[in-house]
N, C-alpha and C positions, 0 to 999 in steps of 0.2 A: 446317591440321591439323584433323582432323576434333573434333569437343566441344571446342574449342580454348576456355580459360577468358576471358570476358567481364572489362573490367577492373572494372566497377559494372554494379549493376542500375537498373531506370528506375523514378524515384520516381516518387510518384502524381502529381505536379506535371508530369513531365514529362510523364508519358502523356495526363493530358486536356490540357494543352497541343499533344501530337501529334496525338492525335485530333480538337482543335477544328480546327486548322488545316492537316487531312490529309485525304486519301484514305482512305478503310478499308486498301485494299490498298498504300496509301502505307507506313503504320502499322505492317500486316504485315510489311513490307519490310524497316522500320528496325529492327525488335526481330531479325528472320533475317539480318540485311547481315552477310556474312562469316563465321554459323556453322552455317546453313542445309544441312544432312545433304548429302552429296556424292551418296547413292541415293534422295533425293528433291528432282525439281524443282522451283524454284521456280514456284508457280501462276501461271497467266496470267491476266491480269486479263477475258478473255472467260470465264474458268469460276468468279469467282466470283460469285456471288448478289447481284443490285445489288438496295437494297431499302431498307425502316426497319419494323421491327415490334418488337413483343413476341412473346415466346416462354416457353411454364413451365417452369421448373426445377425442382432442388430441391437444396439445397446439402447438403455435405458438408467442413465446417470443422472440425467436431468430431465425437466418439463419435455424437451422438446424432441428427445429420443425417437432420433431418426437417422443417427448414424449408422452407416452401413458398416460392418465389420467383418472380420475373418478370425474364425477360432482355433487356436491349434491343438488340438487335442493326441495325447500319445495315452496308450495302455487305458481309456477312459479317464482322463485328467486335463481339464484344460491348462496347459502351461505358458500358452499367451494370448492375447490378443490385441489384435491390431486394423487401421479403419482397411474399409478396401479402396483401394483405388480406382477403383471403375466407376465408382458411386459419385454419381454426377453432384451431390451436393455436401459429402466431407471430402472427398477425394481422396481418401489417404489418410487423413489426417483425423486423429485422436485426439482429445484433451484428457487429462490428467484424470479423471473421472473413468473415464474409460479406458484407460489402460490400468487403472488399479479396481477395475469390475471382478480379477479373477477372487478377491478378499472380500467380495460382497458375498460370493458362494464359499470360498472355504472357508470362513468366518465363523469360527468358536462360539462364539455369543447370540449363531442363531436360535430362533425357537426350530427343536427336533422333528415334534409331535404337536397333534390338538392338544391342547391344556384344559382344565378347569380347575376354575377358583373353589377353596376351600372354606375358607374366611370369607364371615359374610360382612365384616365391616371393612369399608372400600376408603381407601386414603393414599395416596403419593409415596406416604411412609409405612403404610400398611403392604407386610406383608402376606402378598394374596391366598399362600399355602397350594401353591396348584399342584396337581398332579397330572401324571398323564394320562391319558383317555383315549379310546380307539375313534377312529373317522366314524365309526358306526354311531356311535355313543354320540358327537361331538354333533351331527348334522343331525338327529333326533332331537335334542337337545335346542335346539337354533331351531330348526324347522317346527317342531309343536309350537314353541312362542310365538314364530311368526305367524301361524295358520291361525291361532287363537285372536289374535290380534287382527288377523286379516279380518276376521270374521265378526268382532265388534265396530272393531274403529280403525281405518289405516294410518288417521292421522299420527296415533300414538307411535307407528313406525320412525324412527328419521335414519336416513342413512347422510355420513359424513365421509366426501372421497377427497384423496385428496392426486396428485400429481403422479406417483408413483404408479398408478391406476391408468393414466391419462388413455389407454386403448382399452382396456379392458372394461371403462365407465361406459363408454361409448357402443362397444360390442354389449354388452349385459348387464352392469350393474345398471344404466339408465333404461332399456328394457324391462329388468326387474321390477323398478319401482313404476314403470309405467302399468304394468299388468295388477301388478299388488294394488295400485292405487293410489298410493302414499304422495301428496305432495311437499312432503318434506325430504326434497334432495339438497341438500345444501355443502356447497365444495369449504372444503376445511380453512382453503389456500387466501382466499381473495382480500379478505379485509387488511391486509398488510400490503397486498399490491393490487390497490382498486385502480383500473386509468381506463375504462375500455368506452366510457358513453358517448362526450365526443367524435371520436371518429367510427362509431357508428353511426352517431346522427351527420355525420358530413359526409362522409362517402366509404364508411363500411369497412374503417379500419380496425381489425381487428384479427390478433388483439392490438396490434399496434399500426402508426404510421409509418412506412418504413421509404428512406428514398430512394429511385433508380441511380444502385449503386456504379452501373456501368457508363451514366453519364452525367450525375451531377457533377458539381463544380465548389457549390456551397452548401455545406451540413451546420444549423445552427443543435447541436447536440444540448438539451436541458434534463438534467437529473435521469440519463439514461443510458443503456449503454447500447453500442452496437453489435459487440460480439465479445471482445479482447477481454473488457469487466468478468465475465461470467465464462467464459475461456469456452465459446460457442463452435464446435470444430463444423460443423454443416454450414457452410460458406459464410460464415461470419468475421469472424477474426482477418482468416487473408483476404478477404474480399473488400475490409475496411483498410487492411497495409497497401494493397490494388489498387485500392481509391485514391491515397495520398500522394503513390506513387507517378499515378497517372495526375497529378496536378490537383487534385480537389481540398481547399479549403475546409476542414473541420473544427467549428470552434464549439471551446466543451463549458460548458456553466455549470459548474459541478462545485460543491463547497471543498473538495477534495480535488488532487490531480491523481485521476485515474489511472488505467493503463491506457484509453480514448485520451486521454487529453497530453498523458506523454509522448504520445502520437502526433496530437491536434498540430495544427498550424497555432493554435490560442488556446493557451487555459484563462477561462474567466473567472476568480474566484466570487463565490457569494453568498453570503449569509443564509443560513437553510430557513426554511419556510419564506421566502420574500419572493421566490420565481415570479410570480403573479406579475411584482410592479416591472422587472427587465422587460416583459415582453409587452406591458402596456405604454410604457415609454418608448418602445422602439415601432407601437402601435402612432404612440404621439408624433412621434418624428417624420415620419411615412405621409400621415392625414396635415398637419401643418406646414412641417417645414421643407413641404416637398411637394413641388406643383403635380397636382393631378395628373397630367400627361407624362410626367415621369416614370405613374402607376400603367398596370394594362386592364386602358380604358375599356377596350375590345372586352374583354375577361367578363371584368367588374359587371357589364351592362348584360352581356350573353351569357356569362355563366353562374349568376350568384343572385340571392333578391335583394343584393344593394339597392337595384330602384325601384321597390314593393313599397308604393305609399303605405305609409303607418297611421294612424287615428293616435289621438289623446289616450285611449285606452291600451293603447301598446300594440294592437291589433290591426291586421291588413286591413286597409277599406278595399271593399271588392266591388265588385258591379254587379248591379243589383239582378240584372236577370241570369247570367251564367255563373253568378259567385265566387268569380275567379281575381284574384290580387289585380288593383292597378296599379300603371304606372304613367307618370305626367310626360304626353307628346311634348317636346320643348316645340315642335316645328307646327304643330298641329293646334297648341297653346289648350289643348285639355286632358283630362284622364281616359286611361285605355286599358282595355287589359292586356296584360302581361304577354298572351300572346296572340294578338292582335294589331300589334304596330312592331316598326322597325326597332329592334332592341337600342339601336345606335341613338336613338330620336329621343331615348329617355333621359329623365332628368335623376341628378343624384342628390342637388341639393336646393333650396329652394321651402319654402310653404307656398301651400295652394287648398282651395276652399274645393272639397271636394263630397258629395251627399250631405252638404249640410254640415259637413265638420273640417277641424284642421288639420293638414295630413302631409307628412313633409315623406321624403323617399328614406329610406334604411340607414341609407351612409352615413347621410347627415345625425342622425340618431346616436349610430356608434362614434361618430367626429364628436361630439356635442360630450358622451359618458368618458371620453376619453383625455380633455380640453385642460385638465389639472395634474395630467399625469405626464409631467416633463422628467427628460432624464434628470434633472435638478432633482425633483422629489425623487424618483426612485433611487438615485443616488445615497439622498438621507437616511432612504429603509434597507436598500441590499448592500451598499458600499462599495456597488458595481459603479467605479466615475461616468459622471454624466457623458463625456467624450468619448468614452469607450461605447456607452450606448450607441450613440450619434454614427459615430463609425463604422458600428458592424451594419447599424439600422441602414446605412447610404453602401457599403460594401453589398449587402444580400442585395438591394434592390438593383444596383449595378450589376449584380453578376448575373442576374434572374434574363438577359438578356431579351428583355421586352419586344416582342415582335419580330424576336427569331421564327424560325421553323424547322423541321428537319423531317424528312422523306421514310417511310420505310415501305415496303414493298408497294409502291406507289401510292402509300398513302399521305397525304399532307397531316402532320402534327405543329401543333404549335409546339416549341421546345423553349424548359425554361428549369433550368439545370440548379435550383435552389430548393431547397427543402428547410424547415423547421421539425424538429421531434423529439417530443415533450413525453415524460413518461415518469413511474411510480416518485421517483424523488423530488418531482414538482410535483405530482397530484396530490400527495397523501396532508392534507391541508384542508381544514375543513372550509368549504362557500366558496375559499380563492382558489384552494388548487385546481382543481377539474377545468377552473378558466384558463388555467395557466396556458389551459391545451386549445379549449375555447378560440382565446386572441392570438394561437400559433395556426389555427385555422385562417382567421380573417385575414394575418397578415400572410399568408401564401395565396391567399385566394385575390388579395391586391396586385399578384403581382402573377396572379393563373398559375400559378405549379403546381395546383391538384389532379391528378389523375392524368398526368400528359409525361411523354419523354422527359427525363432528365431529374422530373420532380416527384412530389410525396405521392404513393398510394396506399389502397389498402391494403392489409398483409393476410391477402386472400386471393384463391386464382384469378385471374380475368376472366369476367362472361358477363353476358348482354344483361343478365337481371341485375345485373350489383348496382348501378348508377340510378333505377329506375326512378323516375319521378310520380309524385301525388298530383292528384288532381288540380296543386297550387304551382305545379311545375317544378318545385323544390325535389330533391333528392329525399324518398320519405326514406323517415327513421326505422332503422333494423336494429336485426342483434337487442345489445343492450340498451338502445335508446328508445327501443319500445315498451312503454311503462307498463307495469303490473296490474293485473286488473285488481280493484278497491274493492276488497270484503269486509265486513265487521258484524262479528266477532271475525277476526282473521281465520282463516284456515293454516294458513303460514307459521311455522313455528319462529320463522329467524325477521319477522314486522317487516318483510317485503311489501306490505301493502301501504305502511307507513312511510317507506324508501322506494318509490317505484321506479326510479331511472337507478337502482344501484347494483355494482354486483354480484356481490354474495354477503349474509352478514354473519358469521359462525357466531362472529362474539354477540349478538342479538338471540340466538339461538339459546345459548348459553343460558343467560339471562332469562330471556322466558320457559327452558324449562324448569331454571331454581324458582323463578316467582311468578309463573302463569296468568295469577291476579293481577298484577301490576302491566302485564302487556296483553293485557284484555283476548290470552287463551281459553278456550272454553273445554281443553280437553289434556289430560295429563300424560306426556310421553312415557311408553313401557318398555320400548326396546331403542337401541341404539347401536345402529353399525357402525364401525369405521374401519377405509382401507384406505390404503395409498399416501397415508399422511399421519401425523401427528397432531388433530388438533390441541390439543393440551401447550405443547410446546413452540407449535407454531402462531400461535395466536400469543393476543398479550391476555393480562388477567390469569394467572394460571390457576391463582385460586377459584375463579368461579367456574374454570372448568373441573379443576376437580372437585365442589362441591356439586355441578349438573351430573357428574360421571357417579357419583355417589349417591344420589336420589335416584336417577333412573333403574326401576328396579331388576333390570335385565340388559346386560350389553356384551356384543361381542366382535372381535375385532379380525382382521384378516392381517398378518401380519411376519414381517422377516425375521425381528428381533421381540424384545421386552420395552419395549418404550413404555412414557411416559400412559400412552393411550393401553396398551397393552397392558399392564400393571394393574390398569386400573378396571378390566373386562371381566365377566364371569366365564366368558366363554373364549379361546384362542384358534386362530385357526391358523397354521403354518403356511406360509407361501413357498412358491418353489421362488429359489433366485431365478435373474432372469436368461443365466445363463444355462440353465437346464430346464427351464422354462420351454420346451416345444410346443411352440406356436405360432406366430403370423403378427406383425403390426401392422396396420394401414390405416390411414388418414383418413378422416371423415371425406366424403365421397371422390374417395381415391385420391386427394388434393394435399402433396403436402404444404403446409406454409413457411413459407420463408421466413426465417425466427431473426428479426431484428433489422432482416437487409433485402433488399430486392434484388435481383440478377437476372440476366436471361438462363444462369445456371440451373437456378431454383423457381422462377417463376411459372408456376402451374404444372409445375411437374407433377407425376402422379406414381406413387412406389407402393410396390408389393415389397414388404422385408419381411421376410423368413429366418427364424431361426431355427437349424438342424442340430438339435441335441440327441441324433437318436445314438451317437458314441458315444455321450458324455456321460458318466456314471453320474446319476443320481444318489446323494448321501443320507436324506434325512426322509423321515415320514411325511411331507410334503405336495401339494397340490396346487398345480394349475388356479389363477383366482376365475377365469370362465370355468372351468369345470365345477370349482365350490356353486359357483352361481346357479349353473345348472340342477346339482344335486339340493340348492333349496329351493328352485323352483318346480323341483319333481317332489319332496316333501311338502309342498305347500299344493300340491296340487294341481299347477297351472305351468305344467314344462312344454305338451304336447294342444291342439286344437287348433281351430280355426286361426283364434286369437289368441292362443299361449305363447309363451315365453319365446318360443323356439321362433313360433310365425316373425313376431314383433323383431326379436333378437335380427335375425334372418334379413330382416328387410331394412334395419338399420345398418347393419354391418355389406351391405350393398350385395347381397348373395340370395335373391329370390328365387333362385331354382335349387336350394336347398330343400331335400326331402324333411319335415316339421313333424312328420308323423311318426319318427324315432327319436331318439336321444341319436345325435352325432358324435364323431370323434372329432379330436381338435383339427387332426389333418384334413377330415371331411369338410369342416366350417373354413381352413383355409382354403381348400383347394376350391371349394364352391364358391370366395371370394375370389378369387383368381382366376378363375375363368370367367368368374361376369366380367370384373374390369377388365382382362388384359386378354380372352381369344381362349375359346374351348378347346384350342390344342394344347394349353400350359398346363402344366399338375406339376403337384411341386417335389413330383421325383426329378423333374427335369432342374427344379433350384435348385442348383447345387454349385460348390465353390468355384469349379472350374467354369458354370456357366455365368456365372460372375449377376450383379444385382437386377431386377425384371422393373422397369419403369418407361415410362411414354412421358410425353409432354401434349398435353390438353389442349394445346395454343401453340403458335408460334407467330415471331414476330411481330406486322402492324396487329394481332390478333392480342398480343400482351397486355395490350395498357387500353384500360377502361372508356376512353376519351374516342377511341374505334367506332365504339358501342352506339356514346351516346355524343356526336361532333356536336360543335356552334352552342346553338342553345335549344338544342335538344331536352336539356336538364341542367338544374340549377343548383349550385352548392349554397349549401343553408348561410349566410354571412349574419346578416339578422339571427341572432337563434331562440325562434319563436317559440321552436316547442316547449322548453324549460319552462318557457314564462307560462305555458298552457296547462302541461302537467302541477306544476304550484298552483296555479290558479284553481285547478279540479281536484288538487290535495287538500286545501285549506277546504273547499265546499264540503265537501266528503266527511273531514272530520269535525266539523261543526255539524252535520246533518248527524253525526252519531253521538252526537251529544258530548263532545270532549272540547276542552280549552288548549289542549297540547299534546303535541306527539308521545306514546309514554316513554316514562324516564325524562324527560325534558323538562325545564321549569316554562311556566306561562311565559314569562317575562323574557327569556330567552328563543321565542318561535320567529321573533321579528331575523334575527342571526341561523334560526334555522331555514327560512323562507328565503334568505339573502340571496344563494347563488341559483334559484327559480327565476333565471330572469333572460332577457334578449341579449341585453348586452352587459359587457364587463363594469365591474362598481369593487373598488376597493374593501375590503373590511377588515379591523383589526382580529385577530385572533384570539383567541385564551390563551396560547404557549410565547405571542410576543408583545403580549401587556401580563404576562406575569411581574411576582414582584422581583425588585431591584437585586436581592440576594444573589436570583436565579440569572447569570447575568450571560449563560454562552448556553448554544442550543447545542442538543447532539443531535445525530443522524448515523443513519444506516445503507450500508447495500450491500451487494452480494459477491460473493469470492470466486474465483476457478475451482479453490478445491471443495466450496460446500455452498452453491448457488439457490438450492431448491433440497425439500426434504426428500427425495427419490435417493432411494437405492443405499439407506442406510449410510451415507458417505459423511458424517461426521462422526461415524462408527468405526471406519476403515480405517485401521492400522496405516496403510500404507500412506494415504490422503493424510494422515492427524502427522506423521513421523516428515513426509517430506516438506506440509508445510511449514512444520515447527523448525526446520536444518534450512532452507531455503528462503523463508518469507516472515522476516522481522515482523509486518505490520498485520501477519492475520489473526496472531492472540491478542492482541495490543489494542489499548485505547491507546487514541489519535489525539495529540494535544499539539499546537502553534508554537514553534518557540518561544515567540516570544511572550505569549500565554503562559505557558511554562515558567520560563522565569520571572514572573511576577506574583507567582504564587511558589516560587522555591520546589519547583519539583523539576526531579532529573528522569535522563533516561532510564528506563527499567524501576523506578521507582512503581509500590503498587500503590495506585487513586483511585477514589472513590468517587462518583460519581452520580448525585444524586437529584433525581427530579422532584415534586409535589407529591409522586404516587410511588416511588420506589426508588432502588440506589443499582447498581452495577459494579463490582470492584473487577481492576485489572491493571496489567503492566504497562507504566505509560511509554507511547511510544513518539519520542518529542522530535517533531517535523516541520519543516518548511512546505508539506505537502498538503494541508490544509487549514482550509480560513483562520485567520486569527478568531473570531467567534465563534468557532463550531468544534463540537469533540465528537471524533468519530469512532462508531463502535463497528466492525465487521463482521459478518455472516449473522448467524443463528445461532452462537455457540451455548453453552452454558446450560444444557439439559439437566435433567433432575429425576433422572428415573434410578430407582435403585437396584435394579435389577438389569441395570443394561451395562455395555461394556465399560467401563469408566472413565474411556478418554473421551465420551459422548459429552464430559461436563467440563473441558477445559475450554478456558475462556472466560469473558464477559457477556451479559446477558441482556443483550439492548433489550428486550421487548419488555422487562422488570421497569421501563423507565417511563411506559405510555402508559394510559391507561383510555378506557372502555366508557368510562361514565359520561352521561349524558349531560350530568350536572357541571361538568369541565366543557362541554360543548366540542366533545374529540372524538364525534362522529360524525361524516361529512355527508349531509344529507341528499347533496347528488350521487356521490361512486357508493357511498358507503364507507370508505376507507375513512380506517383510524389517521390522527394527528403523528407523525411521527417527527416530529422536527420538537420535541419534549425543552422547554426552558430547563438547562440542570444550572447545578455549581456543581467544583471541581475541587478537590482536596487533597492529601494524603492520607493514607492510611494509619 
């Protein structure tokens, strides 16, 4: 029977045991014996590649798949790999993901061939009856639907990508939908780790704030990790044991102790969902008990609209003839604008009668929202001691070395070697969390360590446009913190126009296209992509994706295995792993980003990665996902033209001397890439292992760090943060002008708590998950593992990844209980509990520790898939996402990022 189910996978033991004492194509044989695609023969041993070399790769295990690699290939079989050492940003260095990549390719339990579904009733437990189908069949099939579609409505298109994709969306599938028309692209991944608006609106962090790791001094780390968590080998991990080494302070606020915080100089333990009140106490502590001149006055005045008089209305007062923010002369005793007087002369705190109204400067504003949030109270909500606050809050400011400097190639920097960095485990909290990050803004910006030596940047190359300021002087909002434009009836399938500073909402998605009418769609979705991810699984709510997957009456999915999303497709499209995968990765405009940490290693570096699979034997009826892309943009009509696919494709992937007017080969679209970035002598027969990896650096030195760009007060980081207050303000207009009392799904009564975190400055609010009831009396939380970080590359599928974490690593099947939690509820180690929220439960083996909060149970990775058809070690584990829920009537969607609540009120049991 054809994809007929394997009864086990081949552990790593057996494999290099087969391959020591095999043939290559022996090897081949045994992994294909009996399920080897019926429309593809088996290869004969005259056509494959007899040989032993190295080959470069570049792996693709996680999101950020940018390691550079070396593959060893004998007989056509890759039988290792390993990073390269020449690669300036792994060096060498693999994580556990990628050295067990070779099981992602020899992997049993791939899909062979295209499939299609037989069964026309679509369920989780419905078996789909697929058979297999030729690529001919498979791309007719998909392509008629789309053209049809193209041709009434594009909206009815939606494509879902999700990580696994991450070069591929970039090179063609966002092409695709730009020519198709469709503005329903919407990433699978986000709503589980929303954090990006913030440091977009502050200076362009994105996707995170990451600090100069080669000279801070002090890292206040809050629900994030820097590399060691997520076992990040591209200079994360040693570059954070580098930082310790060399003297730097990292203290970790984590409800758990990490592998950052068994590191740390401090693990702070704290109640999950409460980040909010730590850092606004430590805001308190800063603005009160600590004289202004302590802060950098210099900074505060030259570089931020701490002194932009504010109105009663929450809004600048400007001058009435150039319309530009003022600010009160102390020396000159009247208002000016902003840049028109000596920035030193301004005033920070103060009323003063200005056009007729009362208008005091920023600071005072955020002093004033801040005046009740002693480490006393936050004490009461995180159980973080007030004096630990107090501590770190007088430590960071102390170490931030206020009116240092430091030289780099003749240039003067200010240097202030402290950092704050806030990320998914504080944000995922609906109104408070996104501030968490908010007032880790203002308090670096008190003390200038944005964008200068030593301190936080964005985690994006350096160049003169990133810092640029609005006409108000301020640093204007990019990326994600530029809002959506307002339609109604939406166009948008996922209520982007309802959430416009958020970013992405799949599980919004979901839901409008099970009930259209209720999110005010005006058109019914008829097909449905998805590649590179798992929405079904990766998201919470499983049910309402499988009953959207179910009504859509056409979908198809690009994919490795039989997932959850697979299962439930009419149509399957096989990918090649990425190890036979010949093609090219490259970083949107040549730039890779430094995933979690900054260096002069990784900053602004710019890499061409090639992977040479032309000795690797290829096993399965399999396709390239650019080529699939291709071949439906040439059935749909739109591959070749001015403005076809190819043009579009071509210009995004930074290769405009691409001939548009053929269909290309992969090596054509790389080598066309590679010579615009990197010098029309390079072709990528010259990539090759012995010439070891092809990258440049974009910048060097004083060229690095953004503050170059934009010196003094050139440009203003937002401290005030006006915009929120603006886009709320033109949200509520909006939805009153279309005739609604409430965002849909929301109740009336609850828009006041939806409207809450629209605002300038920070303001406490209770939550739904910590005024649940009394029952529910300890919260759980989540993050991510070394061996199963991100849904890329099938890796909780992998034998090898499932076998060493389970011999190796007690705590990654394992719910997380407190001792001394544990024993007040009589449960032991390895005991299996239950764990159950308002919306769902999670059963698993408890794993009883001192390693986190007394109130919090911790659940790990993604585990706990449910697909029937997939390899079966996909479902071991506990199932954190079974425990949040979607609904708006719980208010666990956070109307700035978008992100779900994930900090869930449970209780805790036996089984």
């Amino acid at each position: 029977m054809p994809n007929e189910k394997p009864k086990s996978g081949l552990t790593r033991r057996g494999f290099l045991e087969l391959s020591a004492g095999t043939a290559a194509l022996g090897a081949a044989s045994y992994l294909l014996a009996g399920r080897i695609s019926t429309l593809v023969p088996m290869v004969s041993a005259a056509d494959v590649y007899k040989g032993d070399g190295w080959y470069p790769g570049l792996c693709k295990m996680c999101m950020q798949g940018d390691c550079v690699t070396r593959n060893h290939v004998v007989n056509g079989i890759v039988v290792q790999v390993e990073g390269d050492p020449r690669a300036p940003n792994n060096a060498g260095r693999l994580c556990p993901r990628g050295n067990a990549a070779i099981m992602q390719m020899y992997n049993p339990w791939r899909v062979k061939a295209p499939l299609k579904r037989t069964n026309p009733k679509k369920g989780l437990n419905e078996d789909p009856k697929f058979v297999e189908i030729s690529w001919d069949e498979a791309l007719q099939t998909v392509g008629t639907r789309l053209a049809k579609v193209h041709q009434d409505d594009p909206r009815k298109f939606v494509m879902v990508s999700g990580f696994g994709q991450f070069a591929s969306y970039f090179s063609a599938m966002l092409p695709f939908m730009q020519i198709y028309g469709s503005p329903n692209d919407v990433p699978s991944r986000g709503q589980a780790c929303a954090y990006h608006f913030f440091g977009s609106l502050v200076h362009m962090a994105i996707p995170d704030s990451v600090a100069d790791m080669d000279r801070t001094e002090y890292v206040i780390n809050i629900g994030r990790s820097q590399g060691p968590n997520i076992a990040v080998a591209s200079s994360g991990s040693k570059v954070y044991v580098d930082a310790i080494e060399r003297g730097c302070k990292i203290i970790t606020v984590d409800p758990r102790c990490s592998p950052e915080a068994s590191k740390a100089h401090e693990w702070v333990p704290i109640k999950p969902g409460t980040d909010f009140t730590f850092v606004t106490s430590m805001l308190y502590t800063m603005l009160y008990e600590m004289d202004i001149n302590q802060l950098d006055v210099w900074s505060i005045k030259n570089r931020s609209n701490a002194p932009y008089l504010i109105g009663p209305d929450g809004e600048y007062v400007v001058d009435k003839a150039s319309q530009k923010p003022l600010m009160w002369d102390e020396v000159e005793k009247r208002a000016k604008p902003f840049d028109a007087m000596p920035s030193m002369n301004a005033a920070l705190s103060g009323t003063y009668e200005v056009n007729g109204v009362t208008a005091v400067p920023a600071l005072q504003l955020i002093k004033d929202s801040v005046k009740t949030y002693t480490p006393e109270w936050a004490e009461s909500i995180s159980t973080v001691p007030a004096a630990t606050i107090r501590r770190i809050a007088n430590e960071f400011v102390s170490h931030a070395k206020i009116g240092s400097t430091i030289v780099i190639d003749g240039f003067t920097f200010p240097f202030r070697p402290v950092a704050v960095q806030v990320e998914r485990g504080a944000w995922q909290h609906p109104s408070i969390g996104p501030w968490t990050d908010g007032v880790g803004k203002i308090i670096q910006e008190l003390v200038g360590s944005l964008e200068v030596p030593g301190g936080a940047t964005g985690n994006f190359a350096p160049q003169s446009m990133i810092l640029s300021p609005g006409d108000d002087g301020v640093k204007a909002p990019s990326a994600e913190a530029v809002a959506k434009p307002w339609k109604f009836p939406p166009d948008l399938i996922d209520s982007h126009s309802f959430y416009p500073l958020s970013h992405t909402l799949p599980s919004l998605m979901a839901k409008a296209i099970v009930d259209p009418k209720t999110y005010h769609i005006p058109y019914e979705v008829e097909i449905l992509f998805s590649s590179g991810g798992n929405p079904i699984h990766a998201n919470f709510a499983r049910d309402t994706f499988e009953k959207m997957y179910a009504k859509v009456p056409f979908s198809f999915t690009m994919s490795l295995t039989l997932d959850e999303t697979a299962v439930m497709a009419d149509i399957v499209l096989p990918e090649d792993s990425f190890l036979e995968r010949q093609s090219f990765e490259f970083s949107l405009l040549q730039v890779v980003q430094p995933h979690k940490v900054s260096t002069a290693s990784t900053r602004s570096i710019a890499m061409f990665g090639r992977r040479d699979t032309s000795k690797i034997q290829k096993l399965h009826n399999t396709k390239n996902s650019v080529d699939i892309m291709m071949d439906l943009a040439d059935k749909c009509g739109f591959l070749t033209g001015d403005m076809g696919f190819l043009k579009i494709m071509s210009l995004m992937m930074g290769a405009p001397q691409l001939d548009c007017s053929r269909r290309p080969t992969l090596d054509e679209l790389g080598e066309a890439i590679l010579k615009t970035g990197y010098g029309d002598e390079k072709t990528l027969a010259g990539c090759t292992d012995a010439a070891g990896p092809v990258y440049k650096y974009k910048t060097n030195g004083k060229e690095n760090f953004n503050y170059y760009y934009w010196p003094d007060n050139k440009t203003r980081f937002s401290m005030y943060h006006i915009h929120p207050l603006r886009v709320g303000r033109k949200l509520r207009a909006d939805i009153k002008e279309a005739g609604l009392t409430a965002v849909p799904g929301w109740k009336e009564e609850d828009m006041e708590f939806f409207f809450h975190g629209f605002r300038a400055t920070p303001n406490w609010i209770l939550t739904e998950e910590l005024s649940a009831p009394k029952e529910y009396d300890l919260w759980a939380f989540n993050w991510k593992t070394p061996g199963f970080p991100f849904y890329c590359g099938d890796t909780y599928g992998n034998v090898w990844l499932n076998e060493t974490m389970k011999k190796f690593d007690p705590y990654e099947f394992a719910i997380w209980i407190n001792t001394e939690t544990a024993k007040k509820r009589g449960i032991k180690d390895g005991d299996t509990i239950i764990v159950e929220s308002r919306y769902g439960k999670a059963q698993g083996a408890a794993k009883v520790t001192e390693l986190v909060h007394p109130l919090a149970i911790g659940v790990p990775a993604s585990h706990g898939a449910r697909s029937t058809m997939a390899n079966p070690i996909v479902s071991d584990g506990p199932n954190f996402n079974a425990l949040c829920t979607i609904e708006e009537t719980h208010r666990a969607i956070d109307p700035i990022s978008g992100g779900i609540e994930e900090g869930p009120a449970v209780k805790v049991y036996k089984a």
